[in-house]
ROKE-614402 format. One record per residue: residue number from 1; residue in three letters; chain; x, y, z of N, C-alpha, C in turn. Coordinates in steps of 0.001 Angstrom, whole numbers, plus 500000, padded with zeros to 6 digits. Layout:
<mike num="NUM" residuo="ALA" cadena="A" n_px="X" n_py="Y" n_pz="Z" ca_px="X" ca_py="Y" ca_pz="Z" c_px="X" c_py="Y" c_pz="Z"/>
...
***
This chain:
<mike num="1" residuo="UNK" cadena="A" n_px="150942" n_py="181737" n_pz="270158" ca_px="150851" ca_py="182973" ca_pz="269390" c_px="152093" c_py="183821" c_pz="269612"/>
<mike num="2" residuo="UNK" cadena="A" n_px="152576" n_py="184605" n_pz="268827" ca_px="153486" ca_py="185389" ca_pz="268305" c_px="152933" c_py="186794" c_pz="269176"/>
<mike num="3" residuo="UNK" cadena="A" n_px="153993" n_py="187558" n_pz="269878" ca_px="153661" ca_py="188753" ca_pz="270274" c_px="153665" c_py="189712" c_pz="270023"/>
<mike num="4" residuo="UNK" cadena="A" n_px="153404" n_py="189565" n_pz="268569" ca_px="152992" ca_py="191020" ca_pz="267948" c_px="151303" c_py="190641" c_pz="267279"/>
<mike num="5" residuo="UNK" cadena="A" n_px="150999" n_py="189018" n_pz="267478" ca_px="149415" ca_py="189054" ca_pz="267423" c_px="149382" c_py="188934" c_pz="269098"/>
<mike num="6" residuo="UNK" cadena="A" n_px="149613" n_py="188950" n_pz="269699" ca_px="149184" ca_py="188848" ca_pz="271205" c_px="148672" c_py="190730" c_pz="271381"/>
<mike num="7" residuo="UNK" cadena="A" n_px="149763" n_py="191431" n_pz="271082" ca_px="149974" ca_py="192921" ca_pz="271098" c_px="148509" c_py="194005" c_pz="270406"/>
<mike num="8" residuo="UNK" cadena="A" n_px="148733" n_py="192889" n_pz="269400" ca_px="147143" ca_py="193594" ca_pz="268166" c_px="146038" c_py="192884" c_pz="268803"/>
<mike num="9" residuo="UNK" cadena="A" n_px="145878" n_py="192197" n_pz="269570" ca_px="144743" ca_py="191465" ca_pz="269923" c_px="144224" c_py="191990" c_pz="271386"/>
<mike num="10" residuo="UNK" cadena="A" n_px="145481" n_py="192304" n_pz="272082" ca_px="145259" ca_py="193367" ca_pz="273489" c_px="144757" c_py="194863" c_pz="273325"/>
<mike num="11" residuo="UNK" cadena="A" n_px="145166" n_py="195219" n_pz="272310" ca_px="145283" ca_py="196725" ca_pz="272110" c_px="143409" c_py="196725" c_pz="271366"/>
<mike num="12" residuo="UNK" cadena="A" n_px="143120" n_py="195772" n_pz="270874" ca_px="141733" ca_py="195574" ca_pz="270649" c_px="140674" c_py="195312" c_pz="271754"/>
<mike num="13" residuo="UNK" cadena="A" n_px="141149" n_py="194467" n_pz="272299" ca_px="140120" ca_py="194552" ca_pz="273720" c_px="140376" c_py="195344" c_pz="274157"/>
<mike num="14" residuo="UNK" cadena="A" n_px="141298" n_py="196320" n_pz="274298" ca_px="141016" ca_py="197415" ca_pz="274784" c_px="140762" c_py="198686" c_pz="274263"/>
<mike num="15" residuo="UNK" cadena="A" n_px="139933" n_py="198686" n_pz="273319" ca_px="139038" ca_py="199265" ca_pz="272501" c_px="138176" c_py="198544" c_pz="272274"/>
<mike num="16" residuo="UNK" cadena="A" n_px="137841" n_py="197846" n_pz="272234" ca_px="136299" ca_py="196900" ca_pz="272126" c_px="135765" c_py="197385" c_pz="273804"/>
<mike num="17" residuo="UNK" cadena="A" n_px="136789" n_py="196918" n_pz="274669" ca_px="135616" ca_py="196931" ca_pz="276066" c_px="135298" c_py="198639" c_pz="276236"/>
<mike num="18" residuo="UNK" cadena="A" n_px="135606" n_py="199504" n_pz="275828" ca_px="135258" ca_py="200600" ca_pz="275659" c_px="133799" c_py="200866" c_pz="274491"/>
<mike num="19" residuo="UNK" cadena="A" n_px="133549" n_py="199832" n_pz="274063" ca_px="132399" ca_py="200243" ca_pz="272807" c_px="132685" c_py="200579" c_pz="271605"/>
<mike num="20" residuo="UNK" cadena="A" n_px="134251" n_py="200392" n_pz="271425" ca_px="135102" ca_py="201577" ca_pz="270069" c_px="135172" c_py="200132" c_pz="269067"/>
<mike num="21" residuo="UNK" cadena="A" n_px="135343" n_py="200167" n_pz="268104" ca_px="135100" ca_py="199339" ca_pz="266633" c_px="136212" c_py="198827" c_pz="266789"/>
<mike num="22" residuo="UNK" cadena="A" n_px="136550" n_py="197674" n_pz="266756" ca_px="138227" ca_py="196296" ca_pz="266485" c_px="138392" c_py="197076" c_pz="265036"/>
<mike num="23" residuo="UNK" cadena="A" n_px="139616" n_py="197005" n_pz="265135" ca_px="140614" ca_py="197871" ca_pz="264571" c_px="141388" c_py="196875" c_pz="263332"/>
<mike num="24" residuo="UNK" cadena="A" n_px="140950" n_py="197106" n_pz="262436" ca_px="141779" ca_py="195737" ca_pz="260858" c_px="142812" c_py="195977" c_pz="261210"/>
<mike num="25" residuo="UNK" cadena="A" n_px="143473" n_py="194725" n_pz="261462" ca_px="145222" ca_py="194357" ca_pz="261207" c_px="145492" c_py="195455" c_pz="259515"/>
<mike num="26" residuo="UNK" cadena="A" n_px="146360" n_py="196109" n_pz="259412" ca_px="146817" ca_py="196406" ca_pz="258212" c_px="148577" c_py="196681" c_pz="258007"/>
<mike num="27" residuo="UNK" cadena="A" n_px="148531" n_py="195795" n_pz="256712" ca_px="150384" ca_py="195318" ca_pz="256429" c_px="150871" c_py="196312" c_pz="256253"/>
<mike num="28" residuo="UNK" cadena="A" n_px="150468" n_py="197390" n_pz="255524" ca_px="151135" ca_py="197949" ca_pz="255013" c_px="151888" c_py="198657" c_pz="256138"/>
<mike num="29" residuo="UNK" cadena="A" n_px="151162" n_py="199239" n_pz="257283" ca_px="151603" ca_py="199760" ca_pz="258411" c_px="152491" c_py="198837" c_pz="259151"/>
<mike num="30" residuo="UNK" cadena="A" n_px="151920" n_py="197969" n_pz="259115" ca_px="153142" ca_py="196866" ca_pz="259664" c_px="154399" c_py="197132" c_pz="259368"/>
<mike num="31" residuo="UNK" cadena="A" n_px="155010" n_py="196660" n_pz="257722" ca_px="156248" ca_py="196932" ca_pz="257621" c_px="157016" c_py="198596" c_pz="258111"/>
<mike num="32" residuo="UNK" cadena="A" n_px="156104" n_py="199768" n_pz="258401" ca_px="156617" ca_py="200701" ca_pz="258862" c_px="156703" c_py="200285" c_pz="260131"/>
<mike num="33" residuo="UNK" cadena="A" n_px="155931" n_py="200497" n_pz="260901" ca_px="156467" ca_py="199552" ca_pz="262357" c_px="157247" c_py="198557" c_pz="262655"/>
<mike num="34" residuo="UNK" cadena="A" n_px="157384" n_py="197495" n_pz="261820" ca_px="158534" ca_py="196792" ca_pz="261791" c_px="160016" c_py="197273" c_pz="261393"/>
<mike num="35" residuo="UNK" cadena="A" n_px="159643" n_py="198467" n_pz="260139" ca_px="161290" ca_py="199025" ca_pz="260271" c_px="161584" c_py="199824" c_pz="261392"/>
<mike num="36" residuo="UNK" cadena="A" n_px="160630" n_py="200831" n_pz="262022" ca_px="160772" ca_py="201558" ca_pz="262768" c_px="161406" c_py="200913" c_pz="264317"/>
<mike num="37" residuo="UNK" cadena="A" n_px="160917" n_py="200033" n_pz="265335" ca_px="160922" ca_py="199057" ca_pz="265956" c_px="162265" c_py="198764" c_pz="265669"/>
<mike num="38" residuo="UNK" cadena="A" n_px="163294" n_py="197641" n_pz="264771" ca_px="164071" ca_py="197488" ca_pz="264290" c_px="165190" c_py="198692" c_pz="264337"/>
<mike num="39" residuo="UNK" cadena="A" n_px="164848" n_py="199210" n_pz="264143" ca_px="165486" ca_py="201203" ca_pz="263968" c_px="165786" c_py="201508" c_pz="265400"/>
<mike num="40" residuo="UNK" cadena="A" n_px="164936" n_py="201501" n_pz="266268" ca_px="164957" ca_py="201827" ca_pz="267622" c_px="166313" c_py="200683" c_pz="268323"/>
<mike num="41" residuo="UNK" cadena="A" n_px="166015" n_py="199718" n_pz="267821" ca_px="166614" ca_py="198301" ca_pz="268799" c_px="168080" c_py="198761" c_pz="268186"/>
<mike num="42" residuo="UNK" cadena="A" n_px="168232" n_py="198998" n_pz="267038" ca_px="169342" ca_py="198792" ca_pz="266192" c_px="170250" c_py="200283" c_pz="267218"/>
<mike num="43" residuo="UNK" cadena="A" n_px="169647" n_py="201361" n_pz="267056" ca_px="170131" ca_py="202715" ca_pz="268074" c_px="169751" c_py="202694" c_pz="269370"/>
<mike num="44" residuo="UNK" cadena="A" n_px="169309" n_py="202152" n_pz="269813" ca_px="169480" ca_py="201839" ca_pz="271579" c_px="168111" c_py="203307" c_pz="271828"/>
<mike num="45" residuo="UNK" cadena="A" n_px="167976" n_py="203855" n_pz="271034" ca_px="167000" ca_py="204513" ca_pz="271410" c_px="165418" c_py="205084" c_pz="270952"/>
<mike num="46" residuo="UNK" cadena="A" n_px="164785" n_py="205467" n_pz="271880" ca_px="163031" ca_py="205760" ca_pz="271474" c_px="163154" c_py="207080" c_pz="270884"/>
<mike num="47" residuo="UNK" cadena="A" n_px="162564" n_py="206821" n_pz="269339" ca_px="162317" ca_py="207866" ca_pz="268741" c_px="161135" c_py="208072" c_pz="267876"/>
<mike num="48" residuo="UNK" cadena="A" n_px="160360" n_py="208936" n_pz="267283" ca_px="159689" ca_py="208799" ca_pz="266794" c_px="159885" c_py="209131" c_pz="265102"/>
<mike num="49" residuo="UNK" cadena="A" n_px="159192" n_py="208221" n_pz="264103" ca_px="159880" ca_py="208851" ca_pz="263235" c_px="159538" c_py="209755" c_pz="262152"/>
<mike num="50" residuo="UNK" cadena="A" n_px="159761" n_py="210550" n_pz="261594" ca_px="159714" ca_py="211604" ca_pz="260754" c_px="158189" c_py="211648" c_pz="260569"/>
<mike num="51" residuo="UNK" cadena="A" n_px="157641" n_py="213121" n_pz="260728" ca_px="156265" ca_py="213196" ca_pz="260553" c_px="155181" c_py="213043" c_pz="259098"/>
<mike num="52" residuo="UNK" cadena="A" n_px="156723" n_py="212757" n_pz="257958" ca_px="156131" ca_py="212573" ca_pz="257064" c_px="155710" c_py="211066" c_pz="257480"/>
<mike num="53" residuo="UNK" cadena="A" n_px="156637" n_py="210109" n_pz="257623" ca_px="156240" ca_py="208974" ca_pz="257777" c_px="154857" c_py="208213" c_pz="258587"/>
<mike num="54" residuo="UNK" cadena="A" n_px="154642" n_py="209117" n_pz="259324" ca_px="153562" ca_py="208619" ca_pz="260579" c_px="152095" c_py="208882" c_pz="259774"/>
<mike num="55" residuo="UNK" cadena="A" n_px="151307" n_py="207851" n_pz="260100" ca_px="150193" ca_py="207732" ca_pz="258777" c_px="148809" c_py="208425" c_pz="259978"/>
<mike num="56" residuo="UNK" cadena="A" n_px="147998" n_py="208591" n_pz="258809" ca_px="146580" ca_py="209798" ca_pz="260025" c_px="146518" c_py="209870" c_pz="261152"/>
<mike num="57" residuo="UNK" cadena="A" n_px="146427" n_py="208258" n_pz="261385" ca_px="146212" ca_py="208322" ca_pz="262881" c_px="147167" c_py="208067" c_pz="264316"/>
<mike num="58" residuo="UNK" cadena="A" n_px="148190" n_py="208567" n_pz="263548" ca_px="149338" ca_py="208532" ca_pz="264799" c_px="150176" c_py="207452" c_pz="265453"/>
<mike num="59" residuo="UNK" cadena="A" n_px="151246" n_py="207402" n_pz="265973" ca_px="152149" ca_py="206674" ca_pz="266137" c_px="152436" c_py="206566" c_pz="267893"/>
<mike num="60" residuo="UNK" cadena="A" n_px="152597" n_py="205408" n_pz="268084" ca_px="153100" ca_py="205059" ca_pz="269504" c_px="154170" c_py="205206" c_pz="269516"/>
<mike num="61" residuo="UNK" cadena="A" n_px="155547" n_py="204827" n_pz="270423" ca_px="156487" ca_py="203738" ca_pz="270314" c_px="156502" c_py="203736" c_pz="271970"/>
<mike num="62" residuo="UNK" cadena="A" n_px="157159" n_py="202424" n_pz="272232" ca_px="157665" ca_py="202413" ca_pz="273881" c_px="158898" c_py="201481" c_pz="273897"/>
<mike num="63" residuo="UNK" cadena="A" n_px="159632" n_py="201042" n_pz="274570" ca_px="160806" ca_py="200404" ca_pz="274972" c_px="162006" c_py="200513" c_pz="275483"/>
<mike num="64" residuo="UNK" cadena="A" n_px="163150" n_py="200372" n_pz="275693" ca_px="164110" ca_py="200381" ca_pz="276514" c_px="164214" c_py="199003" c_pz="276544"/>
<mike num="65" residuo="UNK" cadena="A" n_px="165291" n_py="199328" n_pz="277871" ca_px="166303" ca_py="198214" ca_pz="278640" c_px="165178" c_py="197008" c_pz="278694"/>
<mike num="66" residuo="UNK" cadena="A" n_px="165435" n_py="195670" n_pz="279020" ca_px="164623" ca_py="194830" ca_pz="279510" c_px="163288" c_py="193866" c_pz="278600"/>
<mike num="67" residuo="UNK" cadena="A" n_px="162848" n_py="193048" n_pz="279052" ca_px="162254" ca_py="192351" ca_pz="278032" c_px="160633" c_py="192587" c_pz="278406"/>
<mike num="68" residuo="UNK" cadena="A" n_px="160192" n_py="193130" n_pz="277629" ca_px="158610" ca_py="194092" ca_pz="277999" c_px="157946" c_py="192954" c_pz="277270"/>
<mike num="69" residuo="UNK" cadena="A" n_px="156571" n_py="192529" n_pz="277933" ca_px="155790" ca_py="191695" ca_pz="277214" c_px="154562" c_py="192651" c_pz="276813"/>
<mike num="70" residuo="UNK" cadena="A" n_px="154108" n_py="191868" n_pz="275947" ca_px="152577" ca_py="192796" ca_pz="275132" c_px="152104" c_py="193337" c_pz="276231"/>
<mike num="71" residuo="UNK" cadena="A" n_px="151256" n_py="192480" n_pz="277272" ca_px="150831" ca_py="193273" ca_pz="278586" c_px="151383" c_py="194089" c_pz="279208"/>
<mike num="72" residuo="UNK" cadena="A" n_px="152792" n_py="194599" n_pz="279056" ca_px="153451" ca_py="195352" ca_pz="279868" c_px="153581" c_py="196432" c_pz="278820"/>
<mike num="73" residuo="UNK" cadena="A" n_px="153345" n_py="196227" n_pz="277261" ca_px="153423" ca_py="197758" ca_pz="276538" c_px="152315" c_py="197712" c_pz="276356"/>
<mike num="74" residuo="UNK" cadena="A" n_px="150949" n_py="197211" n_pz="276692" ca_px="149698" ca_py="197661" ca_pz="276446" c_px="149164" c_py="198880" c_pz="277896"/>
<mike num="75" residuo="UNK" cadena="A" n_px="149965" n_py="198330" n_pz="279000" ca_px="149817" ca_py="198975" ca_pz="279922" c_px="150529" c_py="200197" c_pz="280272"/>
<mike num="76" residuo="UNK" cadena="A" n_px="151504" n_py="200250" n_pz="279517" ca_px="152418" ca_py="201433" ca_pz="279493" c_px="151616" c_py="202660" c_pz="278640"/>
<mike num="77" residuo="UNK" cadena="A" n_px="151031" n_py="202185" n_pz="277526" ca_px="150476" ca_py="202931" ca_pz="275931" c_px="148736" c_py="203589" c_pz="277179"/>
<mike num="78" residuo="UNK" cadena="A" n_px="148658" n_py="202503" n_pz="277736" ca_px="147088" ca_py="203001" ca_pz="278531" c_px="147099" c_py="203592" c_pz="280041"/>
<mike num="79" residuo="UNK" cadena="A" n_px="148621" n_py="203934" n_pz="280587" ca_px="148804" ca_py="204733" ca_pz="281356" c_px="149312" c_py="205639" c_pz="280587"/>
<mike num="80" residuo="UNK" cadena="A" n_px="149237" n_py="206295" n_pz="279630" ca_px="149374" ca_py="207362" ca_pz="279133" c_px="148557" c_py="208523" c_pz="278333"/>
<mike num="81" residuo="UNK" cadena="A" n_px="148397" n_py="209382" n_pz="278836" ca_px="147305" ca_py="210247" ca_pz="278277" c_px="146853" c_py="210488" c_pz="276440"/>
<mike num="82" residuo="UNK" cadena="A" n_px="148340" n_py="210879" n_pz="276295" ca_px="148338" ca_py="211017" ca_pz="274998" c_px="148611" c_py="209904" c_pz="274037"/>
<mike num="83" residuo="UNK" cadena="A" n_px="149221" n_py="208379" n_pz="274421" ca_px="148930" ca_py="207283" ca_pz="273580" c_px="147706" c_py="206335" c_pz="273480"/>
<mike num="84" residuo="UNK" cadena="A" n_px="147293" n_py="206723" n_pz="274958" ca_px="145821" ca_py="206250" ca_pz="274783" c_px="144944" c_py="206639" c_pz="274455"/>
<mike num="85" residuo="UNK" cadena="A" n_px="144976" n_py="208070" n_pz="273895" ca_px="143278" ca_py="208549" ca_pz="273019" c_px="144012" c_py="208313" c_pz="271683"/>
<mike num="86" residuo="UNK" cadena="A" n_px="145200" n_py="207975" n_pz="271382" ca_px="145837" ca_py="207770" ca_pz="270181" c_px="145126" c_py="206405" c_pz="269816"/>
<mike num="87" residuo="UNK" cadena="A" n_px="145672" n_py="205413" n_pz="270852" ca_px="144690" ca_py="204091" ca_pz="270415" c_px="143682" c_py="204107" c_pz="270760"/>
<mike num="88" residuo="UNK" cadena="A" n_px="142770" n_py="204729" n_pz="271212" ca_px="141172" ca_py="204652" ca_pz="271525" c_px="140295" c_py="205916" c_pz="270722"/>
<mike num="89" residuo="UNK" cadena="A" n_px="141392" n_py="206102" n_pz="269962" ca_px="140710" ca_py="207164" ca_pz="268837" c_px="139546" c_py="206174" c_pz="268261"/>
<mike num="90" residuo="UNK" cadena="A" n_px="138104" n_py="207137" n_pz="268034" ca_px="136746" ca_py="205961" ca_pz="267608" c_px="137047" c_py="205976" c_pz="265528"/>
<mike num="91" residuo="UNK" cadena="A" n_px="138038" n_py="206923" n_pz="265613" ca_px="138389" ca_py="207266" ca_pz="264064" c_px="139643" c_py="206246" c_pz="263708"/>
<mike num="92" residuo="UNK" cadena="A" n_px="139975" n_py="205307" n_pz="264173" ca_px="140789" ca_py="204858" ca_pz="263854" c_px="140202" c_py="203083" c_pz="263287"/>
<mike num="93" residuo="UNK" cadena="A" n_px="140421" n_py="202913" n_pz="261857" ca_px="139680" ca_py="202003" ca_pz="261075" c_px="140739" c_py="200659" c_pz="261255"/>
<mike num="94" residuo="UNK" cadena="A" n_px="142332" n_py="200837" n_pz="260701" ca_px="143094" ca_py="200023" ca_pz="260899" c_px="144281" c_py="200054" c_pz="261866"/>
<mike num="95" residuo="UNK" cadena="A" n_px="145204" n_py="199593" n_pz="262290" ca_px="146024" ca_py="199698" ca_pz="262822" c_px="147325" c_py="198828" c_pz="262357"/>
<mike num="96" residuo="UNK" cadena="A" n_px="148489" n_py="198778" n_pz="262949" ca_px="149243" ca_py="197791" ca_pz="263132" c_px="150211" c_py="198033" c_pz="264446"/>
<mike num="97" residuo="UNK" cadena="A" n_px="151078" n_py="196847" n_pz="264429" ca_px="152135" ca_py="197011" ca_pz="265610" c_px="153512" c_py="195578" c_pz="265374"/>
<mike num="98" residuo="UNK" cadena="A" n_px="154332" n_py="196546" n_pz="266362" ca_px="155763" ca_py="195280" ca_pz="265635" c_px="156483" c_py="195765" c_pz="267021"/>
<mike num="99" residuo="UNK" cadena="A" n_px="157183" n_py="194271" n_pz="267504" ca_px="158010" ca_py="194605" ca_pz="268748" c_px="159396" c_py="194085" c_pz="267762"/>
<mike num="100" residuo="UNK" cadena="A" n_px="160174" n_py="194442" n_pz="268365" ca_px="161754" ca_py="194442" ca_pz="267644" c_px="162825" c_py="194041" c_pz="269041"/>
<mike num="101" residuo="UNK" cadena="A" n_px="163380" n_py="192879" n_pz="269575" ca_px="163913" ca_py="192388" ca_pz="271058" c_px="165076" c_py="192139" c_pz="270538"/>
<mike num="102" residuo="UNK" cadena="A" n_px="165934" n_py="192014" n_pz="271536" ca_px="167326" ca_py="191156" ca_pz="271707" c_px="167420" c_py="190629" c_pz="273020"/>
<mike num="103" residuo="UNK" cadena="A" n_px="168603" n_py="189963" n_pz="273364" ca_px="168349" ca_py="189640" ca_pz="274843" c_px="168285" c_py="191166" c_pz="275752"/>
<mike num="104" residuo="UNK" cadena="A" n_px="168797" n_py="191914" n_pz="275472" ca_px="168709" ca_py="193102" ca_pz="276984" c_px="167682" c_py="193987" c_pz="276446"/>
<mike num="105" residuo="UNK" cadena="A" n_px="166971" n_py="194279" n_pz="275384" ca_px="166502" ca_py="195319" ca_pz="275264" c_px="164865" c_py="194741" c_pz="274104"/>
<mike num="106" residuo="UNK" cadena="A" n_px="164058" n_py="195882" n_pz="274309" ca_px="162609" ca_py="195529" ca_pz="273344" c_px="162149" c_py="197079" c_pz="273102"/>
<mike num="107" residuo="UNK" cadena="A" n_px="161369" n_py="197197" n_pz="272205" ca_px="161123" ca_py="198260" ca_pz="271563" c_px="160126" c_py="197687" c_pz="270660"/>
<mike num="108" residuo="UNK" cadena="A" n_px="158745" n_py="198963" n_pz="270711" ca_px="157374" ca_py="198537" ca_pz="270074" c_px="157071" c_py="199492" c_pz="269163"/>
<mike num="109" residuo="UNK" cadena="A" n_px="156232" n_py="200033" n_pz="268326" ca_px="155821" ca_py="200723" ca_pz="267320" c_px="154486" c_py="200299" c_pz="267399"/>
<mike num="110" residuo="UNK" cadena="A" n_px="153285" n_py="201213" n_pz="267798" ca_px="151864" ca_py="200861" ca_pz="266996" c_px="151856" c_py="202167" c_pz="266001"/>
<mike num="111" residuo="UNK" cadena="A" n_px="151277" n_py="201934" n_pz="265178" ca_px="150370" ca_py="202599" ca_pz="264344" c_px="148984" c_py="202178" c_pz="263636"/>
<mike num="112" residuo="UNK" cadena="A" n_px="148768" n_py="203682" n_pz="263634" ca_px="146890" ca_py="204079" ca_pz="263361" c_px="146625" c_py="204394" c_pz="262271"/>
<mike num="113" residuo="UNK" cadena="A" n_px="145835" n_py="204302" n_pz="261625" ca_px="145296" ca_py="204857" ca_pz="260666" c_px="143663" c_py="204706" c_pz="260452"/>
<mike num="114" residuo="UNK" cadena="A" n_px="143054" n_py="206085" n_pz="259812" ca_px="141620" ca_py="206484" ca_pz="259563" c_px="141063" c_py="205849" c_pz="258640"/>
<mike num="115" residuo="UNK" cadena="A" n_px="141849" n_py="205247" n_pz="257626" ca_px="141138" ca_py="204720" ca_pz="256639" c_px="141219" c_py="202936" c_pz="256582"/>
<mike num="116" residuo="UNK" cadena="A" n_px="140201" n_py="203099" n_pz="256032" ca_px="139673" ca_py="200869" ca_pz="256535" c_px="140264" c_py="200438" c_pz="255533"/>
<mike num="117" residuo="UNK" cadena="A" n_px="140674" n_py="199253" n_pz="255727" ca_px="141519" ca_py="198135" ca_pz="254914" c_px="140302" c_py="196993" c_pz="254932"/>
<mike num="118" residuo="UNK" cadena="A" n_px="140958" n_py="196416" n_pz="253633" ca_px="140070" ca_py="194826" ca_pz="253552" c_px="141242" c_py="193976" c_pz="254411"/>
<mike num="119" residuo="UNK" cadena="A" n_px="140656" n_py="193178" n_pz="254540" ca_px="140282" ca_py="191768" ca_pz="256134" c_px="141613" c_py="191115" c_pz="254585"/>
<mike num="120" residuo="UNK" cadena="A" n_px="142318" n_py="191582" n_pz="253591" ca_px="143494" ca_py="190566" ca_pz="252991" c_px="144525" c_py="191946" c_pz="253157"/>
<mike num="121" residuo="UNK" cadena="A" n_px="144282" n_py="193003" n_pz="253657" ca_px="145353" ca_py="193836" ca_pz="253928" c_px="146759" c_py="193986" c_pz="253464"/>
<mike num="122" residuo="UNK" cadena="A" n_px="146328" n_py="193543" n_pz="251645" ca_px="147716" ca_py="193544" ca_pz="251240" c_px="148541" c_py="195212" c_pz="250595"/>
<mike num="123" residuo="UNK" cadena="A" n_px="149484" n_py="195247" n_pz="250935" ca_px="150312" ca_py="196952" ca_pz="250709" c_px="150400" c_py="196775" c_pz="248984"/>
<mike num="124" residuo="UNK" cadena="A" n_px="150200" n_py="198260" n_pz="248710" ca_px="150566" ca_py="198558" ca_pz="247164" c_px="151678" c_py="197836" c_pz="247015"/>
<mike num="125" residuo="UNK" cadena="A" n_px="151167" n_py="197509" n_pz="245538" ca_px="152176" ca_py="197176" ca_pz="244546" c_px="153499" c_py="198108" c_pz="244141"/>
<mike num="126" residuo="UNK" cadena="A" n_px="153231" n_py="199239" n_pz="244098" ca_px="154437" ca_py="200416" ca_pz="243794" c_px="153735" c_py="201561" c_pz="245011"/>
<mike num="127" residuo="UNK" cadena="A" n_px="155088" n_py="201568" n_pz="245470" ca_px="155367" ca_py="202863" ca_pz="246776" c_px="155140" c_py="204315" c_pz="245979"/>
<mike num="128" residuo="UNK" cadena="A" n_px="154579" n_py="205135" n_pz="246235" ca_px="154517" ca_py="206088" ca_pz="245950" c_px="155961" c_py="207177" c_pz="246049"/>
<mike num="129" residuo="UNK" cadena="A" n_px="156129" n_py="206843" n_pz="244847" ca_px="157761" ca_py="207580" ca_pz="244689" c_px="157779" c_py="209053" c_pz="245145"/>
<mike num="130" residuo="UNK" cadena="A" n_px="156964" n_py="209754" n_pz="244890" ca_px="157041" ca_py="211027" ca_pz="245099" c_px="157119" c_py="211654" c_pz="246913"/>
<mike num="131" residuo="UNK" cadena="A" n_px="156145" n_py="210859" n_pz="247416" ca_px="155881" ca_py="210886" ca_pz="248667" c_px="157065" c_py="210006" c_pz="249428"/>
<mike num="132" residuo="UNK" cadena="A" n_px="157517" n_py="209122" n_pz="249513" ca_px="159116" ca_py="209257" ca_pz="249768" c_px="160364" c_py="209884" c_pz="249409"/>
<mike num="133" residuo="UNK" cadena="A" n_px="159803" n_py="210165" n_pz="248536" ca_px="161325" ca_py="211157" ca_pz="247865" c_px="161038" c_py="212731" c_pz="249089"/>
<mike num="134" residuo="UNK" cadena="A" n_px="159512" n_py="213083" n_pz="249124" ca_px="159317" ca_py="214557" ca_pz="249881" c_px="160071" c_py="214119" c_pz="251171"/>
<mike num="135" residuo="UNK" cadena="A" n_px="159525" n_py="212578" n_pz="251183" ca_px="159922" ca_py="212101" ca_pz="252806" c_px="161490" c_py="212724" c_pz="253012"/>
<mike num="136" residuo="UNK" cadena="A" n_px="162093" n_py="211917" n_pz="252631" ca_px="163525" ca_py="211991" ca_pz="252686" c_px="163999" c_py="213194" c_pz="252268"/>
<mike num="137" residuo="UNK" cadena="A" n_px="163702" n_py="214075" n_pz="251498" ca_px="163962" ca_py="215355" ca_pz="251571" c_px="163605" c_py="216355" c_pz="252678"/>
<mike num="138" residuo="UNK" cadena="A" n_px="162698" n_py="216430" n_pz="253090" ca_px="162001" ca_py="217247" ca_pz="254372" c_px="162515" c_py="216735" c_pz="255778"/>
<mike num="139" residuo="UNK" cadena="A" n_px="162988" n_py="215705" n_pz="255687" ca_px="163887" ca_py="214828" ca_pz="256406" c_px="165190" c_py="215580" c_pz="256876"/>
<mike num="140" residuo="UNK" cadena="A" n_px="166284" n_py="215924" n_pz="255317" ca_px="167488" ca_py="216480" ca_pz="255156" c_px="167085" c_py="217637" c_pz="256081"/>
<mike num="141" residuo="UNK" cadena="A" n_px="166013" n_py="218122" n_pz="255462" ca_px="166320" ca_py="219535" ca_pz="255959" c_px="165298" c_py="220068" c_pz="256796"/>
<mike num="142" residuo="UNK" cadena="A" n_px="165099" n_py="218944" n_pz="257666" ca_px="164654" ca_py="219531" ca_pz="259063" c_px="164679" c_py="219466" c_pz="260380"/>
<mike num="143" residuo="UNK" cadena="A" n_px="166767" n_py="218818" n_pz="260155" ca_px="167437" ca_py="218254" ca_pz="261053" c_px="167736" c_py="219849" c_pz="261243"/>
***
C-alpha cells in the first residue's frame, strides 16, 4: 500500500477506536491536498493555505526536514491539541490526505470536511469559477 492510503486508513482507526464514524475518502479534497503538500515541498516550508481554500472542516499540515512515515504524522497530528479535535471532529463526514517527499524532506496535508460524499467520490465537473476567482482575489489583498 501507498502512504497516503496507509495515512487515510490510520487517521481512521483513530477515529473509529474512539466511537467517531470512518471518515469517506473524498477526491475532490485530495487534489487540494495534493497541490498544497506539493506547494510546501516545492518552498521548503509549512504553511497553511488561504482560508478561502480550506473546506468546513479544517486543515492539517505537518513536515519538514527528514522522511516522516504515516505513523510518525499520525502521531504528530494526535499529539496535538488543536489537530486532533480537527481530526476527531464527530462532524466530520469526509476527509482526505496527500504526503508530497523528496529524498531530504516530506510534507502532509489532511483535510476535513462536514459534508458526506458517495463511496465513487468523484470532484465536479466545472470548478466553481466565482469562488476561485474570490479565492485569488482575497488572496491579493490580504497579503
Amino acid at each position: 500500500m501507498g502512504k497516503t492510503t496507509d495515512l487515510h486508513k490510520l487517521l481512521n482507526r483513530e477515529r473509529t477506536k474512539r466511537g467517531l464514524r470512518y471518515a469517506r475518502w473524498n477526491q475532490s479534497l485530495w487534489r487540494g491536498c495534493k497541490n498544497h503538500s506539493n506547494y510546501m515541498l516545492r518552498t521548503k516550508h509549512l504553511v497553511h493555505a488561504p482560508m478561502g481554500d480550506i473546506p468546513s472542516g479544517g486543515e492539517c499540515i505537518c513536515g519538514g526536514k527528514g522522511n516522516h512515515s504515516p505513523q510518525a504524522i499520525v502521531k504528530s497530528w494526535m499529539n496535538s491539541r488543536g489537530h486532533k479535535a480537527l481530526i476527531l471532529s464527530p462532524n466530520i463526514r469526509s476527509h482526505a490526505v496527500a504526503i508530497s517527499e523528496d529524498k531530504y524532506q516530506t510534507f502532509a496535508t489532511w483535510r476535513g470536511s462536514y459534508r458526506t460524499v458517495h463511496s465513487s467520490s468523484k470532484p465536479a465537473k466545472h470548478p466553481n469559477l466565482y469562488r476561485r476567482l474570490w479565492t485569488l482575489v482575497s488572496h491579493f489583498f490580504m497579503r
